[in-house]
C-alpha positions as CSV (number, residue, x, y, z in Angstrom):
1,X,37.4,27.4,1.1
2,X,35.7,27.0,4.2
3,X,32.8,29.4,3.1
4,X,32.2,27.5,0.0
5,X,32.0,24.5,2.5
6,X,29.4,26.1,4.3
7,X,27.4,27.1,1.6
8,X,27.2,23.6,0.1
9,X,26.1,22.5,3.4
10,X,24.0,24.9,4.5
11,X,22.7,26.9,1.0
12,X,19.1,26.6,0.0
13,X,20.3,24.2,-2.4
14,X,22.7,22.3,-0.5
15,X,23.2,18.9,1.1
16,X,20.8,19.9,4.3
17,X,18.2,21.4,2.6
18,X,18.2,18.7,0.0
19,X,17.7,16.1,2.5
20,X,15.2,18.0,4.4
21,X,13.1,18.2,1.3
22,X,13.2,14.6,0.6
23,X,12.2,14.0,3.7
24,X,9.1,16.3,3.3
25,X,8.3,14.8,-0.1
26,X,8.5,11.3,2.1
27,X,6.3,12.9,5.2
28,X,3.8,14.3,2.3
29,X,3.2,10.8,0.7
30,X,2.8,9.0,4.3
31,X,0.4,11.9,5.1
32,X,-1.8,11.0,2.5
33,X,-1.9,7.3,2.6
34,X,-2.4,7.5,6.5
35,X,-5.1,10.1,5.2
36,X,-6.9,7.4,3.0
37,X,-6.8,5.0,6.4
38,X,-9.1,7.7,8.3
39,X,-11.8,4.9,7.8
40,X,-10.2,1.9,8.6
41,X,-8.3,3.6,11.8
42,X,-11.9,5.2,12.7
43,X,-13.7,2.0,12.3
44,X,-11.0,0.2,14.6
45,X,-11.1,2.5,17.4
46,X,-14.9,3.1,17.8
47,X,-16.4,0.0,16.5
48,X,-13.8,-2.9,16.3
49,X,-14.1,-6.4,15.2
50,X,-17.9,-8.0,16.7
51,X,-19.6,-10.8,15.4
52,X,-22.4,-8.7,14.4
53,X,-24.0,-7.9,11.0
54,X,-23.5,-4.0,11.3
55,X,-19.8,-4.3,12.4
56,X,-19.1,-6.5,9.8
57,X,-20.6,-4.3,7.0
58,X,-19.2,-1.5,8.4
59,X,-15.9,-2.7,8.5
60,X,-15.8,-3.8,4.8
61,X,-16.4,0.0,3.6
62,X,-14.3,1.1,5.6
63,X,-11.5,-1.1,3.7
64,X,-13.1,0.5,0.1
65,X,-10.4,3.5,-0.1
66,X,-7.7,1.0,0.6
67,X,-7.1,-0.3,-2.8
68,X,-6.9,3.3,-4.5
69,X,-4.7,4.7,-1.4
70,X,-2.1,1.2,-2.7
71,X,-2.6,2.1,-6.3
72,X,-1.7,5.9,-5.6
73,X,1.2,5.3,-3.3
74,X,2.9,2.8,-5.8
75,X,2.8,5.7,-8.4
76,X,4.1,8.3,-5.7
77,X,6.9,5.7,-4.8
78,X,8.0,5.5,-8.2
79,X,8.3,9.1,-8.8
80,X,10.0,9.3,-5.1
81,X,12.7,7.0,-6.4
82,X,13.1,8.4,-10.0
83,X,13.2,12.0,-7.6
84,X,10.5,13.5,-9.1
85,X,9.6,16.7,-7.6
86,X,5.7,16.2,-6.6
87,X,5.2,12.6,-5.0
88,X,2.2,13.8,-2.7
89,X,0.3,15.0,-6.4
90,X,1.3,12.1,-8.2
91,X,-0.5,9.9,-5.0
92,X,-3.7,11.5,-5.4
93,X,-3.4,11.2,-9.3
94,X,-3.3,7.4,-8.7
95,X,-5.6,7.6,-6.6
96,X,-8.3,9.1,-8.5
97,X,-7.3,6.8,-11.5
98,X,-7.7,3.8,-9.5
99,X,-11.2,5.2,-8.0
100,X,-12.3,5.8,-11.9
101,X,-10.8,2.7,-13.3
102,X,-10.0,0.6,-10.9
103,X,-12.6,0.1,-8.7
104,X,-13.1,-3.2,-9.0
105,X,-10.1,-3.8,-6.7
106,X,-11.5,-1.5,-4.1
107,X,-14.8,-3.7,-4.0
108,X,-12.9,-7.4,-4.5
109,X,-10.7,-5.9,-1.2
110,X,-13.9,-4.8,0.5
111,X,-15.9,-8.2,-0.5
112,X,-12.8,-10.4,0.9
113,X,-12.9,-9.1,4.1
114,X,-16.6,-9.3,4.8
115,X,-16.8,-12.9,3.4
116,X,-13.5,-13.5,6.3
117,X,-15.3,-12.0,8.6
118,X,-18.2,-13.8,8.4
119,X,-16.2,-17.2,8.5
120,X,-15.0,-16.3,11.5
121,X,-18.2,-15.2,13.1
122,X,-19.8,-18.4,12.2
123,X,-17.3,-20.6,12.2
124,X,-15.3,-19.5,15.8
125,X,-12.1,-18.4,15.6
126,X,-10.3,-21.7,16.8
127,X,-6.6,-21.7,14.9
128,X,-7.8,-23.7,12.1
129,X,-9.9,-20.9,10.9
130,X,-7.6,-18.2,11.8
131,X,-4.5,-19.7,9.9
132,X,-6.7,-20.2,6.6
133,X,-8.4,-16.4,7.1
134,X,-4.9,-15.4,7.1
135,X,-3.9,-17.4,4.2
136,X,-6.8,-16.3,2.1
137,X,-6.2,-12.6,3.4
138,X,-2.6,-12.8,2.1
139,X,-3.3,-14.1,-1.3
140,X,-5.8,-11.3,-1.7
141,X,-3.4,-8.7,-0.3
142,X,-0.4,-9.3,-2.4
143,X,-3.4,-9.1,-5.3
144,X,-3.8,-6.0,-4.6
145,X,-0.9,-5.0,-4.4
146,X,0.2,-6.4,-8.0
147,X,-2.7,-4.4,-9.5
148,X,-1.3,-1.2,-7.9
149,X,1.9,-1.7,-9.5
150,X,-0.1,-2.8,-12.1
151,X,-1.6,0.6,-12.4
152,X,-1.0,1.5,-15.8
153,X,-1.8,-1.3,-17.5
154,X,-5.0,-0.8,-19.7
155,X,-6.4,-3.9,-19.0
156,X,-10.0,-3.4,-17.3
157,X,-12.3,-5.5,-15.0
158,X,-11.6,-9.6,-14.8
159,X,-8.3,-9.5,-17.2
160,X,-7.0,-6.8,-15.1
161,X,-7.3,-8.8,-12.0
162,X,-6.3,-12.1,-13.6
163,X,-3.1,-10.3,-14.9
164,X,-2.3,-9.5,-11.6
165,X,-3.2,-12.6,-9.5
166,X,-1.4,-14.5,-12.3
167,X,2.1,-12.5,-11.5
168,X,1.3,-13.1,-7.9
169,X,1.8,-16.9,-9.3
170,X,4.7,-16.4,-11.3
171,X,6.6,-14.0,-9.2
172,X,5.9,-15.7,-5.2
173,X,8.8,-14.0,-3.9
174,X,7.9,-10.6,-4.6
175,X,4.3,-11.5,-3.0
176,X,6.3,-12.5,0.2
177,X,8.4,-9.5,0.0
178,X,5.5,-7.6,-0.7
179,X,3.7,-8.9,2.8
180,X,7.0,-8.8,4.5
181,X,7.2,-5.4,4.0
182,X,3.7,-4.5,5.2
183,X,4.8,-6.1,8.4
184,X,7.1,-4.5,9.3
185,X,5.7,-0.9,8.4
186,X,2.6,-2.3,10.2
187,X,5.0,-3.4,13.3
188,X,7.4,-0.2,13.0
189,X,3.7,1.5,13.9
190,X,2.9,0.2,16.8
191,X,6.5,0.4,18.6
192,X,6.0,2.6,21.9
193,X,6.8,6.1,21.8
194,X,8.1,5.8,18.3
195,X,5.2,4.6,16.5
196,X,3.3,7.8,16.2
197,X,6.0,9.2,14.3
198,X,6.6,6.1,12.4
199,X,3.1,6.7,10.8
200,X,4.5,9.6,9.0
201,X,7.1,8.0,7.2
202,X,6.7,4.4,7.1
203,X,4.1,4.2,4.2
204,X,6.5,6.0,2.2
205,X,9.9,4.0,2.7
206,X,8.3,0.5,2.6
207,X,6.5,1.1,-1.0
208,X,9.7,2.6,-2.1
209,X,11.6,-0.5,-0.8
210,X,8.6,-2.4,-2.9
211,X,9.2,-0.8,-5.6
212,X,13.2,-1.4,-5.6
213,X,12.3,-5.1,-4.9
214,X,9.7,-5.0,-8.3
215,X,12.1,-3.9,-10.3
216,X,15.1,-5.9,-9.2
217,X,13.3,-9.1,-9.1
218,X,11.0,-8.8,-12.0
219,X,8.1,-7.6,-12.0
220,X,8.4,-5.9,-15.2
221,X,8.8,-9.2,-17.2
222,X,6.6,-10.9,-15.9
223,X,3.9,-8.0,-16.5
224,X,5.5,-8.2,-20.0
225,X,4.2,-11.6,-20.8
226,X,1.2,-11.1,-19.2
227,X,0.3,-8.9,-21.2
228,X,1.5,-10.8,-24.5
């Protein structure tokens, strides 16, 4: 009796090493998202923001792999929850879908943040123009993050990205959940001494949780009459 214990515990295919493995398939996923951030992280530690004409610039490319790495770790957070065996492959499957048919959202993501910026070069940075940056900034981010879950839909070009700002409209709460779930994974981040770590597991868990709160709260209707 107690051996079989011990072997359902401890055996290659017991409860240890299954949850060891999930937790690698998590760590795999996180790994390349964070990968697809290079850029952005690069950009932010050697450049920064600057109200200057190359920073700005530079800054918008270095959002362009954004919108693929969302498009890809929606698809790898789906076949995490359904437990499909190869989450890290099926992230850089969306990815290189979204780069082929979906770059439009990689370049509306880029364009937004270049246009903010240069608001807020010209215009100061008193609260007024933060708070409606931000504003803008989250209406374009929970865009993008309905086309990524949007990511098999074979709409193209201006009806794919009316289809998804028009769930954004019909579903706010999922938007809000959407952004509050980026916050946090964003916050979880920069903790001290944790948030190194947190980097290699938080991109995972908080789509997965996105995913959960899509398809409890609806997201699959109201993509289903918009695209009726």
């Amino acid at each position: 009796m107690t051996i079989s214990r011990l072997g359902r515990l401890l055996g290659y295919d017991g409860i240890i090493a299954t949850l060891l493995l999930g937790a690698f398939r998590y760590f795999l996923v996180s790994l390349s998202f964070v990968a697809c951030l290079v850029p952005m992280l690069a950009f932010q530690a050697l450049v920064g923001w600057q109200a200057t004409h190359l920073a700005l610039w530079l800054g918008a490319a270095a959002v362009l792999p954004v919108a693929p790495a969302l498009h890809g770790l929606s698809r790898a957070a789906a076949a995490l929850l359904d437990s499909e065996p190869h989450g890290a492959q099926s992230f850089w499957r969306g990815f290189a879908d979204a780069v082929r048919h979906r770059w439009g959202s990689a370049l509306t993501l880029s364009a937004a943040v270049l246009v903010l910026g240069y608001d807020v070069a010209l215009l100061g940075a008193d609260a007024g123009v933060l708070l409606g940056a931000v504003a803008v900034a989250a209406v374009v981010a929970a865009t993008v993050v309905a086309g990524a879950f949007l990511s098999d839909s074979p709409l193209r070009g201006a009806a794919f990205a009316l289809a998804a700002a028009r769930i954004v409209m019909q579903r706010p709460h999922l938007a809000l959940v959407w952004l509050l779930l980026a916050g946090l994974a964003a916050l979880a981040t920069s903790l001290p001494v944790v948030g190194a770590v947190a980097w290699m597991s938080m991109p995972a868990l908080a789509a997965v949780a996105a995913t959960i709160c899509a398809r409890t709260l609806g997201f699959d209707s109201a993509r289903e009459r918009v695209g009726a």
